[in-house]
C-alpha positions in Angstrom: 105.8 125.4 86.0 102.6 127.5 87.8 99.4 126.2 87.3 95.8 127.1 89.4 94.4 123.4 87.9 95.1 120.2 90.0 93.9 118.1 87.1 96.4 117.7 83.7 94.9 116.2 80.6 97.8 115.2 78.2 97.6 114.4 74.2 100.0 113.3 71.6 97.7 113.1 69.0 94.9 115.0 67.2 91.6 113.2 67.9 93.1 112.7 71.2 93.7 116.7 71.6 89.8 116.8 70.6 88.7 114.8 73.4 91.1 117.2 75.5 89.5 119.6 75.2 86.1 118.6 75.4 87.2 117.4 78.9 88.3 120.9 79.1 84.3 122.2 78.5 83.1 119.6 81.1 85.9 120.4 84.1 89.0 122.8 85.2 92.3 121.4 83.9 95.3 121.6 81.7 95.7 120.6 78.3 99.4 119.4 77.4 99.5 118.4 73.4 102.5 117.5 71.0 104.1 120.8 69.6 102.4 120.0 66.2 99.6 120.3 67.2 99.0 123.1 69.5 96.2 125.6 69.8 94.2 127.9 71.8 94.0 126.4 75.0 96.7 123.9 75.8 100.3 124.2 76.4 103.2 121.5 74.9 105.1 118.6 76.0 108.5 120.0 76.3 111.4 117.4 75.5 111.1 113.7 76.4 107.7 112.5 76.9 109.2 110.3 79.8 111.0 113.2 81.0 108.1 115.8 80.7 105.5 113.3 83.0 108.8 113.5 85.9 107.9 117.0 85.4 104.4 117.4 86.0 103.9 114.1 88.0 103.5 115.5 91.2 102.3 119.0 90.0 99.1 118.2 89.9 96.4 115.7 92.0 94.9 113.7 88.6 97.1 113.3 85.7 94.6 112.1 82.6 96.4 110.7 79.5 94.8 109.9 76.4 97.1 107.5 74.5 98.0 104.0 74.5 98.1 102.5 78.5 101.5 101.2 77.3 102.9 104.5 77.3 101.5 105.8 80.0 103.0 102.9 82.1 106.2 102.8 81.2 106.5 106.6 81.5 105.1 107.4 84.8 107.1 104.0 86.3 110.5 105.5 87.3 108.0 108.6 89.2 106.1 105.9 91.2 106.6 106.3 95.1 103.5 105.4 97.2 99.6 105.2 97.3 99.5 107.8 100.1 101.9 110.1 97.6 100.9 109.3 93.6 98.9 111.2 92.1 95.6 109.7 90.2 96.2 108.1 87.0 93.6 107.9 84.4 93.9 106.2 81.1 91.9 106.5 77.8 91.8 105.6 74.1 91.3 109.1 72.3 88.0 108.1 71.0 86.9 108.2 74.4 85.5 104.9 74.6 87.2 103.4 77.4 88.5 105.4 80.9 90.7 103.5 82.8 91.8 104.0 86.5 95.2 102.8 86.9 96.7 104.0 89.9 95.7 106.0 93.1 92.1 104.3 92.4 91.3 104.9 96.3 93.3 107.4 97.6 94.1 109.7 95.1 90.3 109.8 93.5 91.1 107.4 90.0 88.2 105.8 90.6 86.2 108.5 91.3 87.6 110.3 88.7 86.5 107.6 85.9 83.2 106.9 87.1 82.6 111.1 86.2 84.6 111.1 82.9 82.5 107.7 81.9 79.4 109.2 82.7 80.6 112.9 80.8 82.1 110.7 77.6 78.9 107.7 77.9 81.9 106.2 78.3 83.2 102.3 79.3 84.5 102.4 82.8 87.3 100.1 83.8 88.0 99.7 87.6 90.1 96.9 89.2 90.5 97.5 92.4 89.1 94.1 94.2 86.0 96.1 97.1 85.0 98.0 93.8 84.6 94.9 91.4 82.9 93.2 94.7 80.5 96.0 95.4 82.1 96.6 98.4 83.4 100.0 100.0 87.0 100.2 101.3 88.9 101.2 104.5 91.1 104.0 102.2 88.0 105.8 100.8 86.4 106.2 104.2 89.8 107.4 105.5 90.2 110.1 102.6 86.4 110.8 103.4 86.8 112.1 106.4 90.2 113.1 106.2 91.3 111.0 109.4 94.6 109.5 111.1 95.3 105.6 111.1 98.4 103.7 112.6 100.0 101.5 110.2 98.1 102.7 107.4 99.5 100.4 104.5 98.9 97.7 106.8 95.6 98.0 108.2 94.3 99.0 104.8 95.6 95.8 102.6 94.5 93.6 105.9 90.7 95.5 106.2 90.4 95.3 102.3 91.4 91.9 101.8 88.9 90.8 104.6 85.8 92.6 103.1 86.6 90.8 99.4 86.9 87.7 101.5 83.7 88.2 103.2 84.9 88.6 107.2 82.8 90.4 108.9 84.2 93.8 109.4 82.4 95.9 112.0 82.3 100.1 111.9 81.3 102.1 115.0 80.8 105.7 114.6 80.9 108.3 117.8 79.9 111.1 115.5 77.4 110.5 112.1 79.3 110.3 108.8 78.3 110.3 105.4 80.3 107.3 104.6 79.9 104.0 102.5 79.9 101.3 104.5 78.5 98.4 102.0 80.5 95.5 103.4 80.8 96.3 106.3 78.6 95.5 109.7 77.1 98.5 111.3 77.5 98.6 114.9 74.9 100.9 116.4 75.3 99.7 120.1 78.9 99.3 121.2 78.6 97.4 123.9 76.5 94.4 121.7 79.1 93.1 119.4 79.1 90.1 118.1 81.0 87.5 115.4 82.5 90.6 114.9 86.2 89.8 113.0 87.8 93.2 113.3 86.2 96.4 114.3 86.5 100.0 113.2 86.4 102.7 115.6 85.9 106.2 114.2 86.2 109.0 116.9 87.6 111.7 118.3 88.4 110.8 121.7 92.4 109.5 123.0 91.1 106.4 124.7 88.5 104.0 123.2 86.0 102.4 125.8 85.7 99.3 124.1 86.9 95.8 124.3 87.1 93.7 121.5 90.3 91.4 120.2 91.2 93.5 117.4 90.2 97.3 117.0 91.5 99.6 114.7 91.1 103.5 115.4 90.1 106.4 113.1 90.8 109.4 113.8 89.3 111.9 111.6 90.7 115.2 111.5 87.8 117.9 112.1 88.5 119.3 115.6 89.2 123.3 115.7 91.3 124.4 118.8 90.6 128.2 119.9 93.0 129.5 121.9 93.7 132.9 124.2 96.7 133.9 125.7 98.6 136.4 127.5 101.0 138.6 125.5 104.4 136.7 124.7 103.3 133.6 126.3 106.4 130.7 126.7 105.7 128.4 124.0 106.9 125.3 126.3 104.3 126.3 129.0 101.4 126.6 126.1 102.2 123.1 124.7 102.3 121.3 128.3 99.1 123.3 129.0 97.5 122.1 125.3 98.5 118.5 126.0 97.2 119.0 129.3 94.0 120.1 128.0 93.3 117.5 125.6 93.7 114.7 128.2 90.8 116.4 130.5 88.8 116.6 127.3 89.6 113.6 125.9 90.6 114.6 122.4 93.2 112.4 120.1 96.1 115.1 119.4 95.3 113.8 115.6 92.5 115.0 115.2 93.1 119.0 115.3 92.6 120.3 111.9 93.2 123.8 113.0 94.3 126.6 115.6 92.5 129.4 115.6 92.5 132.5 117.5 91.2 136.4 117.4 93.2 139.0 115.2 95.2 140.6 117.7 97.0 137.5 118.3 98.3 136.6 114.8 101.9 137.2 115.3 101.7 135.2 118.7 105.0 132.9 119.0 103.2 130.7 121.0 100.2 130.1 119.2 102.1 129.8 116.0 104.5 127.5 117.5 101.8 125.3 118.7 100.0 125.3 115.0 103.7 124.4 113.8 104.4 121.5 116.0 100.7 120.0 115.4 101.3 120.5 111.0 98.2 122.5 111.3 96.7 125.5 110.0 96.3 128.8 111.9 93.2 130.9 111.4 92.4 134.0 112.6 88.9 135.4 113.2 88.8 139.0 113.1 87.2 141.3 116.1 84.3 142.4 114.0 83.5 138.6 113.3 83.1 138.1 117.0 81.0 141.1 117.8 78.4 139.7 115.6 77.8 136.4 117.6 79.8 137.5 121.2 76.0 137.9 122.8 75.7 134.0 122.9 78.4 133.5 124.9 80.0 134.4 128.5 81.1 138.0 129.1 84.3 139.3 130.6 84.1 143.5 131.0 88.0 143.0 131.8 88.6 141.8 128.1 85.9 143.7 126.1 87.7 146.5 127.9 91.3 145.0 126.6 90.6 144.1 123.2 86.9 145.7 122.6 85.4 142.1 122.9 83.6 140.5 125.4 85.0 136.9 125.2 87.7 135.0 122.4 87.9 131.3 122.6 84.3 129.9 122.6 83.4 132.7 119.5 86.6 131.5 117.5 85.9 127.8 117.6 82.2 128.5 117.3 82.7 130.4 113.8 85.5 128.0 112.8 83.9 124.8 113.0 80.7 126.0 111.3 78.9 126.9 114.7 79.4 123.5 115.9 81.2 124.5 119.7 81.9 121.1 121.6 83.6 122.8 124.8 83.5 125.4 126.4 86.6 127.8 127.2 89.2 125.8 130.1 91.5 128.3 131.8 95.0 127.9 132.8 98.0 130.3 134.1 97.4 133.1 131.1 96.2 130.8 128.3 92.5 130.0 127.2 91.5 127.0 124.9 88.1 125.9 123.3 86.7 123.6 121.1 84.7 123.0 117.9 83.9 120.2 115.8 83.8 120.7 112.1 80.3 119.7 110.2 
C-alpha cells in the first residue's frame, strides 16, 4: 500500500463518509470507506475490518476513525506495541460531535490532533490524559518538541508526569531558549540558585552537566549539524576516534547530532558515510556553488580553493545547515576537518 498522506480517515458508514471527506477539505489525508459506499476520493476497506487496521496501522502517523470507540478498540488492540511506536488514535461519532483522543495523546500528536479537528468540526473535545485535564504541560510533549534524547524514557516520563498532576515541584533549566510549555513546571533562570526543587530538568547540549542537585534528568535535544572535511579514502576507524575525540574537547552529547554534512565532492566518502551510519543520522551535502555564495565570511585556504575551487568546507556546511547558526569553528586533525552548527 503507497500513500504520500501520514494521516488516514476511515468510514463504515454514509454520514460518517461525509464527515470524511469534509476532513478531507480542511487537511491532507486518506479516506478509507466500506465498498458500498465508495466515491471519488477515498479508497475501500479490503477484507476484515480487524484485519484491514493491521494493515494500515503503522502506515500512517494519525489514524482517525469515525465509528463507534468500541470498534475502534477492539480492532486496533492485537496492533498495540508502545507509546514511543503507536500511531495517534482519534475517535469520533460521524456526526462529528465528539473527537476523542485515545491513544498516542502525547507522543504521537492525538491530542494535538483533536484539539484541530474540534476547533474545524466546533466540535466537543475529549482528552484524558491526567497534565492535560490539570492544565499542566508534560515531560513527553517537550521531548517530541524538540526532538531530544532521554535515558529511561518510559520511566522518567510516568515518574515527571505523575509529579506535576501531584503538584511536586518540577524544575526546567534551559542552556539554549525553547519554545516550550512549561505550565507546571518551575523555571530555573539561574542554575546555581535552586531551591525546594523536587526533580530538575536539564535541557542541553553539552556531555557533562555542571550542576548538582539530588535528582537531574538530562535532555538532550537533537539539533546539532556536524560538518566534516577529509582526505580522500580516509580510514573510517581513524574518523570515528577523531569524531569522539572532538566532541569531548567541545563538549557535545553524541545524542544530540541530527546530521552529517559535508561539501559535494565528498558524497561517496566511506568514512563520512560510515560515521552518519553509526550515529542513525542523516547525511547532507551542500553543493560547491552553495558555498561560494557565503565562503567570503569565513577563513581562506588558497591550497583548497585551488583543490576543490573553494576556499574553505567545514565552517560553510554547518553554517548553511543549521540555518546560519555556526557554534564552532573548524578543529583539525591528521587529514579530517569537523565543525559545528546549531539548528534554530
Amino acid at each position: 500500500m503507497n500513500t504520500e498522506s501520514n494521516k488516514a480517515v476511515i468510514a463504515l458508514t454514509s454520514n460518517g463518509k461525509n464527515l470524511a471527506l469534509n476532513i478531507k477539505k480542511y487537511m491532507k489525508c486518506d479516506v478509507y470507506v466500506n465498498n458500498k459506499i465508495l466515491c471519488d476520493n477515498t479508497m475501500p476497506v479490503k477484507g476484515k475490518f480487524k484485519e484491514f487496521v493491521g494493515e494500515i496501522f503503522y502506515k500512517y502517523d494519525y489514524l482517525i476513525f469515525i465509528m463507534a470507540t468500541g470498534i475502534v478498540v477492539r480492532s486496533i488492540c492485537p496492533y498495540i506495541k508502545d507509546k514511543t511506536q503507536d500511531p495517534a488514535i482519534i475517535v469520533m461519532d460521524e456526526k462529528g460531535n465528539n473527537v476523542i483522543s485515545l491513544l498516542s495523546g502525547h507522543i504521537g500528536g492525538a491530542n494535538e490532533m483533536t484539539i484541530k479537528l474540534s476547533d474545524y468540526l466546533n466540535s466537543n473535545p475529549v482528552i484524558t490524559t491526567a497534565t492535560d485535564v490539570n492544565n499542566k504541560s508534560a515531560l513527553d510533549m517537550i521531548i517530541k518538541k524538540i526532538d531530544a534524547h532521554i535515558d529511561d524514557f518510559k520511566q522518567n516520563v510516568k515518574r515527571v508526569n505523575s509529579y506535576l498532576v501531584e503538584g511536586k515541584k518540577v524544575g526546567i533549566y534551559m542552556e539554549e531558549n525553547y519554545d516550550i510549555d512549561t505550565r507546571g513546571f518551575v523555571l530555573i533562570k539561574d542554575k546555581n540558585n535552586i531551591k525546594d526543587i523536587d526533580t530538575l530538568i536539564y535541557i542541553t547540549n553539552k556531555k557533562y552537566i555542571d550542576i548538582k542537585h539530588k535528582d537531574i534528568i538530562k535532555l538532550t535535544p537533537k539539533n546539532i549539524v556536524l560538518s566534516v572535511g577529509c582526505r580522500r579514502d580516509i580510514d573510517s576507524n581513524l574518523m570515528y576516534e577523531s569524531f569522539e575525540d572532538f566532541l569531548n574537547k567541545k563538549d557535545i552529547d553524541i545524542n544530540s547530532i541530527k546530521v552529517v554534512g559535508s561539501v559535494d565532492l565528498k558524497k561517496y566518502e566511506k568514512a563520512i558515510i560510515d560515521l552518519a551510519n553509526k550515529l542513525g543520522v542523516k547525511f547532507e551535502i551542500v553543493s560547491r556553488e552553495e558555498i561560494l555564495k557565503v565562503e567570503d565570511k569565513f577563513e581562506k585556504s588558497e591550497f583548497v580553493k585551488k583543490s576543490i575551487g573553494v576556499y574553505s568546507v567545514v565552517e560553510p556546511v554547518s553554517y548553511i545547515l543549521s540555518g546560519e547558526n555556526l557554534i564552532a569553528n573548524k578543529t583539525k586533525y591528521k587529514g579530517i576537518t569537523f565543525g559545528l552548527g546549531r539548528l534554530k
